[in-house]
TORKOLTOR-416723 format. One record per residue (C-alpha): residue in one letter; chain; x, y, z. Coordinates in Angstrom, 1 decimal, padded with zeros to 4 digits. Layout:
! residues N
<site><residu>A</residu><chaine>A</chaine><x>X</x><y>Y</y><z>Z</z></site>
...
! end
This chain:
! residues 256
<site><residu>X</residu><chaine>A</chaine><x>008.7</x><y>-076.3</y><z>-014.5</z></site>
<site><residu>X</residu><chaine>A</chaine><x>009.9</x><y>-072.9</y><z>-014.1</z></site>
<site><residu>X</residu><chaine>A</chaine><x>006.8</x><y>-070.0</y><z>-014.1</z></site>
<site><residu>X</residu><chaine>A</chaine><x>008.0</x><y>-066.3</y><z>-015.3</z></site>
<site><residu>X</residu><chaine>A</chaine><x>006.0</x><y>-064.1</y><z>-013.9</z></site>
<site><residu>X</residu><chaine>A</chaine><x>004.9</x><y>-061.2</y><z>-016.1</z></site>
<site><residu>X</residu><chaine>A</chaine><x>002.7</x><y>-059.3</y><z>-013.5</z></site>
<site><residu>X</residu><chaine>A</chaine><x>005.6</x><y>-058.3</y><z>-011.9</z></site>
<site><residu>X</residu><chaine>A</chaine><x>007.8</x><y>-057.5</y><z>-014.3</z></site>
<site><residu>X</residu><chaine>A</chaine><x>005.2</x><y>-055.0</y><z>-016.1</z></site>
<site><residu>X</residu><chaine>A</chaine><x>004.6</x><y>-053.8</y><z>-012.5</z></site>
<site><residu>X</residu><chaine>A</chaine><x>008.0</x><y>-053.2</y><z>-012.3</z></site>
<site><residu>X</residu><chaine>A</chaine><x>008.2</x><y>-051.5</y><z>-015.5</z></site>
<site><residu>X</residu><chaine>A</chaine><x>005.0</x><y>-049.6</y><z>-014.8</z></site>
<site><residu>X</residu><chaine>A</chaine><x>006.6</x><y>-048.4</y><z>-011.4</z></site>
<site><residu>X</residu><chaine>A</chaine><x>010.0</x><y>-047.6</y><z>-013.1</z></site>
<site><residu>X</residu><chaine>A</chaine><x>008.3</x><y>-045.3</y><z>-015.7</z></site>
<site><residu>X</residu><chaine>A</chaine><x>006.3</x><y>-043.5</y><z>-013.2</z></site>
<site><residu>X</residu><chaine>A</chaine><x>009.6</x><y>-042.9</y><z>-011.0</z></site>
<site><residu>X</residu><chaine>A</chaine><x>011.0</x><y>-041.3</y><z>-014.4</z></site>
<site><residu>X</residu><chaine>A</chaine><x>008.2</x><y>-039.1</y><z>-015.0</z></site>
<site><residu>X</residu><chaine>A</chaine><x>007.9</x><y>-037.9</y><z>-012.0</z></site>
<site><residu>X</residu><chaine>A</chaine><x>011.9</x><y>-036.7</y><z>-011.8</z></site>
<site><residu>X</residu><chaine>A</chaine><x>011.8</x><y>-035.0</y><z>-015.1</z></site>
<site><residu>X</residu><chaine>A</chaine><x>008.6</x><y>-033.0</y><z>-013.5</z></site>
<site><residu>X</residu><chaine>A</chaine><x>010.1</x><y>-032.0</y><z>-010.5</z></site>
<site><residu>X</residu><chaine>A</chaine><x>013.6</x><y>-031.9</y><z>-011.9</z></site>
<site><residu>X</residu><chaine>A</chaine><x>013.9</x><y>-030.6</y><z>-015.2</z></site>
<site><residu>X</residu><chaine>A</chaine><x>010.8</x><y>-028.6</y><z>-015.7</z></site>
<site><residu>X</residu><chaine>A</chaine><x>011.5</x><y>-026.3</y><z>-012.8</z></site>
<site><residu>X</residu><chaine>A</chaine><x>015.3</x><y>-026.1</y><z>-013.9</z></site>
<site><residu>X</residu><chaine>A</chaine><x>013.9</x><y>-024.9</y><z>-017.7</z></site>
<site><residu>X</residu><chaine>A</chaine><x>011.7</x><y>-022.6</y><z>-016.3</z></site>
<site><residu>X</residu><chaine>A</chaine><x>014.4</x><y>-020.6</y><z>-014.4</z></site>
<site><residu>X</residu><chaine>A</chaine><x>016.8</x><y>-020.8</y><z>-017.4</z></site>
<site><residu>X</residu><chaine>A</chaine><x>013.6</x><y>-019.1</y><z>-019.4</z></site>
<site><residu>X</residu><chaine>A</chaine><x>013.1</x><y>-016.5</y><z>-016.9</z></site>
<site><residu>X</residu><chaine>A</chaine><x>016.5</x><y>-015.5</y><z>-016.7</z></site>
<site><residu>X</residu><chaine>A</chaine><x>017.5</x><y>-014.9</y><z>-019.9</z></site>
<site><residu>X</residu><chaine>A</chaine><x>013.9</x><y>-012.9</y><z>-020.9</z></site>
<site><residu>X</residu><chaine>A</chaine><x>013.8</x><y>-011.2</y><z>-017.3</z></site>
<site><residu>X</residu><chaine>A</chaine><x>015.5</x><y>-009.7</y><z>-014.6</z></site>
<site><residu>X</residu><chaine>A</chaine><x>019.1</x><y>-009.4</y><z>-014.7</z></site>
<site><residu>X</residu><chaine>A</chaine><x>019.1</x><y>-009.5</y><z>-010.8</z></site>
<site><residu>X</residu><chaine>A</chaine><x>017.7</x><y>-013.1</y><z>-010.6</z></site>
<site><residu>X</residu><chaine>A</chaine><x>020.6</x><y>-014.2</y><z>-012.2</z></site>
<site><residu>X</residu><chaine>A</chaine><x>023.3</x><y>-012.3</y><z>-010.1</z></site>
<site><residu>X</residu><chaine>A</chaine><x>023.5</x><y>-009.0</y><z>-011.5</z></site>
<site><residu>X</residu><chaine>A</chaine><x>022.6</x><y>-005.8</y><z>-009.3</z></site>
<site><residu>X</residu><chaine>A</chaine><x>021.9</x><y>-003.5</y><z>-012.4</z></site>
<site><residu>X</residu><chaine>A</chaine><x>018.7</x><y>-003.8</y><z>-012.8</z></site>
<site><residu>X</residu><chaine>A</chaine><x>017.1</x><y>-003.5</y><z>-009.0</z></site>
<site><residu>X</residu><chaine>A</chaine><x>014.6</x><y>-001.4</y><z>-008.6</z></site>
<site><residu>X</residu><chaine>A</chaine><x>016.6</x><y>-000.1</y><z>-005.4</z></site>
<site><residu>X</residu><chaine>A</chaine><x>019.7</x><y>000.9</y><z>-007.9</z></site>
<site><residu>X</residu><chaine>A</chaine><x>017.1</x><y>002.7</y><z>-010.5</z></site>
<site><residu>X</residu><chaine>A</chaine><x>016.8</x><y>004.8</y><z>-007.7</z></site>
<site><residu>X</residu><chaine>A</chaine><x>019.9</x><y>005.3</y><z>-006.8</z></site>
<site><residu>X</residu><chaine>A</chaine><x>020.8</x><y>006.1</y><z>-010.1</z></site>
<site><residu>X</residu><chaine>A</chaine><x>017.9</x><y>008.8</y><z>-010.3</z></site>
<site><residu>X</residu><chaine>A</chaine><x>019.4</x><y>010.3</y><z>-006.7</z></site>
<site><residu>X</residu><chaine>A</chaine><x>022.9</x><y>010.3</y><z>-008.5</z></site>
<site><residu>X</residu><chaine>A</chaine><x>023.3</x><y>014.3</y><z>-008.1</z></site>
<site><residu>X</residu><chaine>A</chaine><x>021.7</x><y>014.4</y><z>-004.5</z></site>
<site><residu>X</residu><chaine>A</chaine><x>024.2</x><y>014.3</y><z>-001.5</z></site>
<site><residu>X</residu><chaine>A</chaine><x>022.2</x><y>012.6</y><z>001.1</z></site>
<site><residu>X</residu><chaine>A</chaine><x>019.3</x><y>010.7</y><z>001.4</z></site>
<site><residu>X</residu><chaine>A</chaine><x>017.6</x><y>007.1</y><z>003.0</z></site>
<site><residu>X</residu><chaine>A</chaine><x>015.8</x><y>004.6</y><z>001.5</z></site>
<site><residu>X</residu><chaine>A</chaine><x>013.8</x><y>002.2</y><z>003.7</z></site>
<site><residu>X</residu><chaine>A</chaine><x>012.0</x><y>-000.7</y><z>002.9</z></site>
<site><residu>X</residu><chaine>A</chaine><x>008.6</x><y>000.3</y><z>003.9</z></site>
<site><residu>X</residu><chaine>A</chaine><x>006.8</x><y>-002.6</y><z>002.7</z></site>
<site><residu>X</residu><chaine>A</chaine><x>007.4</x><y>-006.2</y><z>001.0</z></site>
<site><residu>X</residu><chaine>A</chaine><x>005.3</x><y>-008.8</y><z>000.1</z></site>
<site><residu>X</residu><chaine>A</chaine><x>005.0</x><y>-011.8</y><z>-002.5</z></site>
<site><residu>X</residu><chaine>A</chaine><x>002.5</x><y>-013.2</y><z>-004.3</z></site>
<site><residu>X</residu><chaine>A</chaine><x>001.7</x><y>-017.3</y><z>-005.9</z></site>
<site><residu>X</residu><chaine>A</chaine><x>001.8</x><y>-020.5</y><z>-004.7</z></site>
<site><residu>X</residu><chaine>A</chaine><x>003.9</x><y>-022.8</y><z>-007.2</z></site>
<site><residu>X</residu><chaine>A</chaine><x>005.6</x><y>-019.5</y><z>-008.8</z></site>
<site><residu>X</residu><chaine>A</chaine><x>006.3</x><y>-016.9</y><z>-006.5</z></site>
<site><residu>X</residu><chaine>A</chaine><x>006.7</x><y>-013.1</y><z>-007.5</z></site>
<site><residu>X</residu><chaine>A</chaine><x>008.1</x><y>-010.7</y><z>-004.8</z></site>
<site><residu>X</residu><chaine>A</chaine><x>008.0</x><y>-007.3</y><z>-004.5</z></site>
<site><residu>X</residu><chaine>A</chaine><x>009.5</x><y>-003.8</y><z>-002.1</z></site>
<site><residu>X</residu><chaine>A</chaine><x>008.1</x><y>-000.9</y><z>-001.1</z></site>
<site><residu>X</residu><chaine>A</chaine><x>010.3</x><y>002.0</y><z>-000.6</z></site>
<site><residu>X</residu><chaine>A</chaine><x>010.4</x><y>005.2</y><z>001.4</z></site>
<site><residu>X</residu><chaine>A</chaine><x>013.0</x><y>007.5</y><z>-000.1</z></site>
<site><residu>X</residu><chaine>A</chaine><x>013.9</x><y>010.1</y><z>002.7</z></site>
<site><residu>X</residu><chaine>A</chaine><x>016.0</x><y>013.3</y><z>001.7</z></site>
<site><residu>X</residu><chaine>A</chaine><x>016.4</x><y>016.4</y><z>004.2</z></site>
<site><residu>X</residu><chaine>A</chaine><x>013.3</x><y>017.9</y><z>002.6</z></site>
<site><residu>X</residu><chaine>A</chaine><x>011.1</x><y>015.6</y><z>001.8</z></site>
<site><residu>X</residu><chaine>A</chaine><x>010.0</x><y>012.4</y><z>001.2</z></site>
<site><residu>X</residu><chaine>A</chaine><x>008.1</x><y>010.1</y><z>-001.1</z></site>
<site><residu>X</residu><chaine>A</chaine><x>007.1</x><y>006.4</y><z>-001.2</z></site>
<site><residu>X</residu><chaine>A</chaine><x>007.5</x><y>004.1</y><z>-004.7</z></site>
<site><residu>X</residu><chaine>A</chaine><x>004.9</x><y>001.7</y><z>-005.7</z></site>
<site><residu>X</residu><chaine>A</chaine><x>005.1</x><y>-001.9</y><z>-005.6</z></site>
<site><residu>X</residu><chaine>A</chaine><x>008.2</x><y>-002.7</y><z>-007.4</z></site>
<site><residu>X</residu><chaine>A</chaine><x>009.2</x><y>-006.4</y><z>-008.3</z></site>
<site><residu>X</residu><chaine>A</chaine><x>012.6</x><y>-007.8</y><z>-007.1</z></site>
<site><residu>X</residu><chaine>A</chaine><x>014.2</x><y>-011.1</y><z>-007.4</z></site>
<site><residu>X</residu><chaine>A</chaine><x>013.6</x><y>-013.9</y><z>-005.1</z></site>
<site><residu>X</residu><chaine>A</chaine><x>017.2</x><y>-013.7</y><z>-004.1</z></site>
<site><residu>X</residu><chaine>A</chaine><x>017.4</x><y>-010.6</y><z>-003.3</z></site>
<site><residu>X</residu><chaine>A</chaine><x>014.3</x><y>-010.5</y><z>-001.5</z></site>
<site><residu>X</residu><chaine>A</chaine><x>015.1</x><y>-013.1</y><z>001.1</z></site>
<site><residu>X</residu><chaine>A</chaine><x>018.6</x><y>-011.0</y><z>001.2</z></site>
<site><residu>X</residu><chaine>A</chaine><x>016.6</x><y>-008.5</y><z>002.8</z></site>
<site><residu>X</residu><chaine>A</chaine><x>013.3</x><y>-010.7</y><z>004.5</z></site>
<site><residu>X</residu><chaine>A</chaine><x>014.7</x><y>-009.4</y><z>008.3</z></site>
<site><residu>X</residu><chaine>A</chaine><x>015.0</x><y>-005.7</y><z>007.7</z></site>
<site><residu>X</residu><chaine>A</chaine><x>011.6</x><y>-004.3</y><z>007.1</z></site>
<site><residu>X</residu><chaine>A</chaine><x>011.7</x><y>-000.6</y><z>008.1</z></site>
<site><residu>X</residu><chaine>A</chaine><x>014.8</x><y>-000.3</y><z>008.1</z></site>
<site><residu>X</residu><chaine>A</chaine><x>017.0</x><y>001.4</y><z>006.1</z></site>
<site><residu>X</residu><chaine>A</chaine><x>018.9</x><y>-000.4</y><z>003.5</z></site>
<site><residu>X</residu><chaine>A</chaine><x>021.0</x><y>002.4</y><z>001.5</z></site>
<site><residu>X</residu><chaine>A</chaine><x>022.4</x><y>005.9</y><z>003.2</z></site>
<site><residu>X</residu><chaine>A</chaine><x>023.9</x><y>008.1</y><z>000.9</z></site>
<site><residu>X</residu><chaine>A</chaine><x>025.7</x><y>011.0</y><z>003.6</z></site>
<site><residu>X</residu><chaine>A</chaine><x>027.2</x><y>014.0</y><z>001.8</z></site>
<site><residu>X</residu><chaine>A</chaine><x>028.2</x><y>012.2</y><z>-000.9</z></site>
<site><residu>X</residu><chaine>A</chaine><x>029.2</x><y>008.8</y><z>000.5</z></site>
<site><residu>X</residu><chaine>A</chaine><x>027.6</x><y>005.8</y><z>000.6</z></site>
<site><residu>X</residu><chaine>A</chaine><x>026.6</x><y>003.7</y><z>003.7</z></site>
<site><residu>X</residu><chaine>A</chaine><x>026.0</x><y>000.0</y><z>002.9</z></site>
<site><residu>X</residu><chaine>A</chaine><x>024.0</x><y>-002.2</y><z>004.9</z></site>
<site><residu>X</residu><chaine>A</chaine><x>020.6</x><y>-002.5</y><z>007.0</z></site>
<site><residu>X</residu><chaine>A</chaine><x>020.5</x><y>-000.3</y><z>009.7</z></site>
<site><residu>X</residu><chaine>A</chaine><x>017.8</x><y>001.5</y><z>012.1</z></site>
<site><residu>X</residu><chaine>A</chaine><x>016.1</x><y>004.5</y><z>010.1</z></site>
<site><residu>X</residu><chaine>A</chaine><x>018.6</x><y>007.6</y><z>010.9</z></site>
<site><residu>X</residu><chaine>A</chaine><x>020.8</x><y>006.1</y><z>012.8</z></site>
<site><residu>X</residu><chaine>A</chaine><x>023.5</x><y>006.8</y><z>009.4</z></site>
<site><residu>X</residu><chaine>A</chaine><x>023.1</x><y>010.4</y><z>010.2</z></site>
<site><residu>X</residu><chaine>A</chaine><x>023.7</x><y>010.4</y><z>014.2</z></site>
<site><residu>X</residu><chaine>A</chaine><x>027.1</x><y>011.4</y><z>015.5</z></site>
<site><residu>X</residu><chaine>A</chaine><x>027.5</x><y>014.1</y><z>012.8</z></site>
<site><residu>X</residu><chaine>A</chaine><x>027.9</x><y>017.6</y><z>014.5</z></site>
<site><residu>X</residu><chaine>A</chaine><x>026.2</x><y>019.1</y><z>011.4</z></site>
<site><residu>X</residu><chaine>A</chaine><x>022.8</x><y>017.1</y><z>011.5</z></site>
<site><residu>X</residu><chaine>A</chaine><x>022.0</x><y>017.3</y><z>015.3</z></site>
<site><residu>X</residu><chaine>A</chaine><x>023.7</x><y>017.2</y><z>018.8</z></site>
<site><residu>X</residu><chaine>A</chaine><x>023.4</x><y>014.9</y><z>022.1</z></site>
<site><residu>X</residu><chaine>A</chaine><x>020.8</x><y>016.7</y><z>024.8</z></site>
<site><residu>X</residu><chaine>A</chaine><x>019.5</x><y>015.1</y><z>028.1</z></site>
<site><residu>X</residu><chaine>A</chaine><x>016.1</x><y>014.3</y><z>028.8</z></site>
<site><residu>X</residu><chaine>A</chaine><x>014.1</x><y>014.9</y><z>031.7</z></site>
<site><residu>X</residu><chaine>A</chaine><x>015.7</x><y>012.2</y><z>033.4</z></site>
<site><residu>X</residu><chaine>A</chaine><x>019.2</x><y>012.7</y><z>032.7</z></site>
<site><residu>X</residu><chaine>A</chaine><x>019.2</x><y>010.1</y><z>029.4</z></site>
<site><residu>X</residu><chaine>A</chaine><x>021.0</x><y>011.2</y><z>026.5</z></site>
<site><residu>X</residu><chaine>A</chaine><x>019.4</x><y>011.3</y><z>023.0</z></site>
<site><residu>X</residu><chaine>A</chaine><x>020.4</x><y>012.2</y><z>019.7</z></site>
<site><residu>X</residu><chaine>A</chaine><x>018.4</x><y>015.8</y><z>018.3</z></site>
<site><residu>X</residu><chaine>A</chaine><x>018.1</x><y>016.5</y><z>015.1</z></site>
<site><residu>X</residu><chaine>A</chaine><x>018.9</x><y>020.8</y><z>014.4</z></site>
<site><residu>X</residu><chaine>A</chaine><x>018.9</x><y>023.3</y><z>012.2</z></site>
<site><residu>X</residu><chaine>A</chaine><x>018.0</x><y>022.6</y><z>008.6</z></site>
<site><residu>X</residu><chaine>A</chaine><x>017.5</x><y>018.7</y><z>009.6</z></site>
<site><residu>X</residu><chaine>A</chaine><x>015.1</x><y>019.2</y><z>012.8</z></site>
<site><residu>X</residu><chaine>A</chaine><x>012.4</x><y>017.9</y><z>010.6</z></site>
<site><residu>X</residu><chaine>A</chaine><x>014.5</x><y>015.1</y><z>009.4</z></site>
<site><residu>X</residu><chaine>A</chaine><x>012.9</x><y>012.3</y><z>012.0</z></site>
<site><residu>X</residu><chaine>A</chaine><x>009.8</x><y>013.4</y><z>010.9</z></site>
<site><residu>X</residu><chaine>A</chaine><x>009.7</x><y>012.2</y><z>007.4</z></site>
<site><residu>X</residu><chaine>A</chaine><x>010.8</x><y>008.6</y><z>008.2</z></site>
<site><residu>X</residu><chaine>A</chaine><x>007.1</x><y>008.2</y><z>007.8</z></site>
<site><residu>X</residu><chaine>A</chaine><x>006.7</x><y>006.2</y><z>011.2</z></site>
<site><residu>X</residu><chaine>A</chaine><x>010.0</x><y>004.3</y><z>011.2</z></site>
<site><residu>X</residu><chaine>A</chaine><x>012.1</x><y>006.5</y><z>013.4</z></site>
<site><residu>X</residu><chaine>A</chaine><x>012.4</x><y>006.4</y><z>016.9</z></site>
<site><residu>X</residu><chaine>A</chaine><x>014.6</x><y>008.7</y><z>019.1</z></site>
<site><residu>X</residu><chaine>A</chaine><x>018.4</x><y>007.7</y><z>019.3</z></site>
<site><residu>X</residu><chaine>A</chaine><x>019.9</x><y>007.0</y><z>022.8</z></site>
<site><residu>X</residu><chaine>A</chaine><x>023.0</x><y>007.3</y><z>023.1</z></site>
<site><residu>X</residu><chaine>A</chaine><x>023.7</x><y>004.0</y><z>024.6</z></site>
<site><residu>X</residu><chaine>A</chaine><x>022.0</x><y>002.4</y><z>021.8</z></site>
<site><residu>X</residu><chaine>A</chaine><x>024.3</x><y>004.4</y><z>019.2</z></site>
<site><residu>X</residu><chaine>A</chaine><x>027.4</x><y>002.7</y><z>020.8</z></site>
<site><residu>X</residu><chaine>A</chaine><x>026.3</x><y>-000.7</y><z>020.7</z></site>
<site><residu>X</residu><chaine>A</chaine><x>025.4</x><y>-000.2</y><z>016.8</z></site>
<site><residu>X</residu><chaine>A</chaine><x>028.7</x><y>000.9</y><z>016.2</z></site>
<site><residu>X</residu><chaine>A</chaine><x>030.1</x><y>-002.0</y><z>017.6</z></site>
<site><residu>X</residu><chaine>A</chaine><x>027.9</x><y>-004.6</y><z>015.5</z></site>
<site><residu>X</residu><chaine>A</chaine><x>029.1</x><y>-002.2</y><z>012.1</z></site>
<site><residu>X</residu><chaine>A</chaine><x>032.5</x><y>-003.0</y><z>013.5</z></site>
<site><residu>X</residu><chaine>A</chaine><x>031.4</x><y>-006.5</y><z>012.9</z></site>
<site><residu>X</residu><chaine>A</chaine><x>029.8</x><y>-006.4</y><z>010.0</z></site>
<site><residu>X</residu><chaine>A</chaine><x>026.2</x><y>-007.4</y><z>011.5</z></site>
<site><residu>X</residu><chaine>A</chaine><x>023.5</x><y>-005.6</y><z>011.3</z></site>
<site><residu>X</residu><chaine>A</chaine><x>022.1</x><y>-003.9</y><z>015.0</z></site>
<site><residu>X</residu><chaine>A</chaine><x>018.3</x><y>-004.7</y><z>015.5</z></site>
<site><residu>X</residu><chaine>A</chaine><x>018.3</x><y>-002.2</y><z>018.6</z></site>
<site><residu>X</residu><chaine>A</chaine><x>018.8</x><y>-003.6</y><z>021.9</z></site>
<site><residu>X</residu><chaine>A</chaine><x>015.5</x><y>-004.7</y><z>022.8</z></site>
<site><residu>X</residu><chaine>A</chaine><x>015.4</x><y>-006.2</y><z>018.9</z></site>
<site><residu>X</residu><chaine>A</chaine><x>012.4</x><y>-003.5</y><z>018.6</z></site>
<site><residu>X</residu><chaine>A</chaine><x>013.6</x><y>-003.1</y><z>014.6</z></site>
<site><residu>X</residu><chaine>A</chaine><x>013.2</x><y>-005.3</y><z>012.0</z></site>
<site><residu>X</residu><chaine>A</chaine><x>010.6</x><y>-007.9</y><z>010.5</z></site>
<site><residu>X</residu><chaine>A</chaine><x>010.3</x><y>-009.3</y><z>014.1</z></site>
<site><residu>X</residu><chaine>A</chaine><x>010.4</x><y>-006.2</y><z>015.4</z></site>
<site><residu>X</residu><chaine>A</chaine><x>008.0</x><y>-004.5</y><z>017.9</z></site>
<site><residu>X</residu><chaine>A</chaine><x>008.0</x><y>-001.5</y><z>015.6</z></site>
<site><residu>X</residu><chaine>A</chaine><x>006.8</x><y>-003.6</y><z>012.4</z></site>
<site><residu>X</residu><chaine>A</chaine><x>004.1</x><y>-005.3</y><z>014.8</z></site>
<site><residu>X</residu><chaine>A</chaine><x>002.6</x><y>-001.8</y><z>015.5</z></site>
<site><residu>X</residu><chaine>A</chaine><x>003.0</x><y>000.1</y><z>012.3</z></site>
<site><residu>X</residu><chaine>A</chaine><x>002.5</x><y>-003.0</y><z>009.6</z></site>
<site><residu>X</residu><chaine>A</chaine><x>000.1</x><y>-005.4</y><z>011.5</z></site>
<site><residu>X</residu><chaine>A</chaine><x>-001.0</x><y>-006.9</y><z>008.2</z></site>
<site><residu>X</residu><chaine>A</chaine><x>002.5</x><y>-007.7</y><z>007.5</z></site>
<site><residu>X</residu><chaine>A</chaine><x>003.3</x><y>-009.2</y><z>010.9</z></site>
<site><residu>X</residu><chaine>A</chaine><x>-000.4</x><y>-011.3</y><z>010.9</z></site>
<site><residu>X</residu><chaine>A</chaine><x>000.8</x><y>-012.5</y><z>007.5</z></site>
<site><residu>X</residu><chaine>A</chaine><x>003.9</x><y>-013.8</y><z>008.5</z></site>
<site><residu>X</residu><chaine>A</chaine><x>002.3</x><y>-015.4</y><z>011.7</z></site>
<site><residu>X</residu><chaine>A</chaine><x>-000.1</x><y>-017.3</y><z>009.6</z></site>
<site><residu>X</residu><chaine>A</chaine><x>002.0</x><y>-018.7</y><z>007.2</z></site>
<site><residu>X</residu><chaine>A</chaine><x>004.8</x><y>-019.8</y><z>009.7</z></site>
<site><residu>X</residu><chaine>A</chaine><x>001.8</x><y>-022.1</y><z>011.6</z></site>
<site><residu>X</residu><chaine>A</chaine><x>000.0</x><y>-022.8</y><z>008.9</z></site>
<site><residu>X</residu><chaine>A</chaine><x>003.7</x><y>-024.1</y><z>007.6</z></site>
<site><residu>X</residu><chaine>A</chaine><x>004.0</x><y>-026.0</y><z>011.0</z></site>
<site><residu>X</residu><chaine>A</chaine><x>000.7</x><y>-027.5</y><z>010.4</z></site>
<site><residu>X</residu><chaine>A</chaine><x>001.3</x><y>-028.7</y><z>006.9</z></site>
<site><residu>X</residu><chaine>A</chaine><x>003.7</x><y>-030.2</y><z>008.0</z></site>
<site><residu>X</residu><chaine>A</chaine><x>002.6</x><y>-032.1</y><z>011.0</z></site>
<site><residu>X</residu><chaine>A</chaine><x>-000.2</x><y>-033.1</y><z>008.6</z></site>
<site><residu>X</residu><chaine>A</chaine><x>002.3</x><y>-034.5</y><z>006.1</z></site>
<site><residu>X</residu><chaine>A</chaine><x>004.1</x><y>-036.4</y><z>008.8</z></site>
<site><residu>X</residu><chaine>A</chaine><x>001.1</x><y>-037.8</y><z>010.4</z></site>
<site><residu>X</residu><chaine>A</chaine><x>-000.1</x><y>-039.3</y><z>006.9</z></site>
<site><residu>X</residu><chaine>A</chaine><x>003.4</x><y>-040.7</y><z>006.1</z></site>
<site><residu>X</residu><chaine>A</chaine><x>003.7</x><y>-042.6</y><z>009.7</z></site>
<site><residu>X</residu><chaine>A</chaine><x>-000.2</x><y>-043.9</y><z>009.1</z></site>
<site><residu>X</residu><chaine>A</chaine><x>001.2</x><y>-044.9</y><z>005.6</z></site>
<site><residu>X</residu><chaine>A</chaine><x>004.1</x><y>-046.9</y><z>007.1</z></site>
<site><residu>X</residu><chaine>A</chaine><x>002.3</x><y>-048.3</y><z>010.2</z></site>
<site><residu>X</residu><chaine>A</chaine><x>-000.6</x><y>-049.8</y><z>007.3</z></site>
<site><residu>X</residu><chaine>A</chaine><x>002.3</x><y>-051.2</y><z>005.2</z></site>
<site><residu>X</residu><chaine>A</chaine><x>004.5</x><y>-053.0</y><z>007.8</z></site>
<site><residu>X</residu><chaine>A</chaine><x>001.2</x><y>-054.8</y><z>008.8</z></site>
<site><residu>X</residu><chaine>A</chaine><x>000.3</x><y>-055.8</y><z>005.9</z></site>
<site><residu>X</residu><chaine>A</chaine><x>003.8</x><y>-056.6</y><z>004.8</z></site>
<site><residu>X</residu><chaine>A</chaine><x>003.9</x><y>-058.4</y><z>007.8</z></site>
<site><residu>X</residu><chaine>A</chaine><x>000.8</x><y>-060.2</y><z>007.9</z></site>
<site><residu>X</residu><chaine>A</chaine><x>002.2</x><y>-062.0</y><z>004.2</z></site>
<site><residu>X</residu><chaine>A</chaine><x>005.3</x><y>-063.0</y><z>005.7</z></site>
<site><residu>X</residu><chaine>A</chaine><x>004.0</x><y>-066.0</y><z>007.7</z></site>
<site><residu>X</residu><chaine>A</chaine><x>001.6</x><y>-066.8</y><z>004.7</z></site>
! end
């Protein structure tokens, strides 16, 4: 006589609904969500530049001839749905002013996740300079911002002059004096297409500069990168202890 076992057929079943449920959760419901938020939202989470908050204020600066905008701050905020969000610093030769917390698209934030404050738009009499950079450095070279001079020791260093000798100033922190050595190397990476985190890699999110002058930015990151690495160790640990308990018992029944 032949015996059909039902037990493991509904188990089989039970297990094969389960597997389905979860896909659609983690599959489709994340997919619908996106395809919500982008047509109700943001144009720039779906590929479209227009509406950054960075080209609202370009578009405000249209008429002015030169100005800076650095990413002073950026941070994000959520566990299962993250929002992200810039600070600027919009530097112009006589002034400057800082925007508020403005929300950008995930995207276009980790575009930009190495190159806090630096500058990420130079507009020079009139013509654009695209791509992260050291604060000021767009405006070195030029005869009618500043001039090369010698320090004490003989170094060369760029100097701002005339109606720009305040301009380093109002980088609100961000600038540091221009070697001339340093200048050549950063026109070598443009000539490359990379972008030059000095030559001591003192700019930038992992940059000395951000360590000093945004500590609660730098702590942050610190804590979620090992608090990342523990999570994870934590997961594997509790996989392997799952394993090592089924081969046992799997292997215990064998012999039965």
């Amino acid at each position: 006589m032949i015996y059909y076992n039902t037990n493991n057929k509904c188990n089989r079943h039970g297990f094969y609904r389960l597997f389905c449920s979860a896909f659609f959760f983690f599959i489709f419901i994340p997919v619908l969500f996106s395809g919500c938020t982008g047509s109700s939202g943001s144009s720039g989470s779906s590929g479209s530049s227009g509406n950054l908050p960075i080209e609202k204020i370009k578009l405000s600066l249209k008429d002015q001839p030169t100005y800076s905008i650095i990413l002073d701050d950026m941070k994000y905020q959520g566990t299962f749905f993250k929002t992200y969000y810039h600070k600027y610093l919009v530097v112009q030769p006589d002034g400057s002013w800082r925007t508020d917390w403005l929300k950008v698209p995930e995207r276009y934030y980790k575009q930009n996740q190495k190159f806090l404050g630096m500058a990420i738009l130079t507009k020079k009499d009139g013509k654009y300079q695209t791509g992260a950079a050291p604060p000021g450095y767009g405006f070195v070279g030029d005869s009618r911002y500043g001039r090369w001079t010698r320090d004490s020791s003989g170094g060369s260093f760029w100097e701002f002059y005339g109606k720009y000798a305040f301009f380093s100033n109002l980088f609100g922190g961000w600038y540091h004096p221009v070697r001339r050595s340093d200048y050549r190397t950063y026109n070598q990476y443009r000539t490359l297409n990379r972008p030059f985190f000095g030559t001591r890699h003192e700019f930038g999110s992992s940059g000395q500069i951000v360590k000093r002058k945004r500590p609660g930015f730098f702590a942050r990151r610190m804590s979620r990168g090992s608090s990342g690495a523990g999570l994870f160790a934590s997961r594997m640990k509790s996989r392997i202890g799952r394993s090592r308990t089924g081969f046992r018992g799997r292997a215990g029944g064998f012999g039965k």
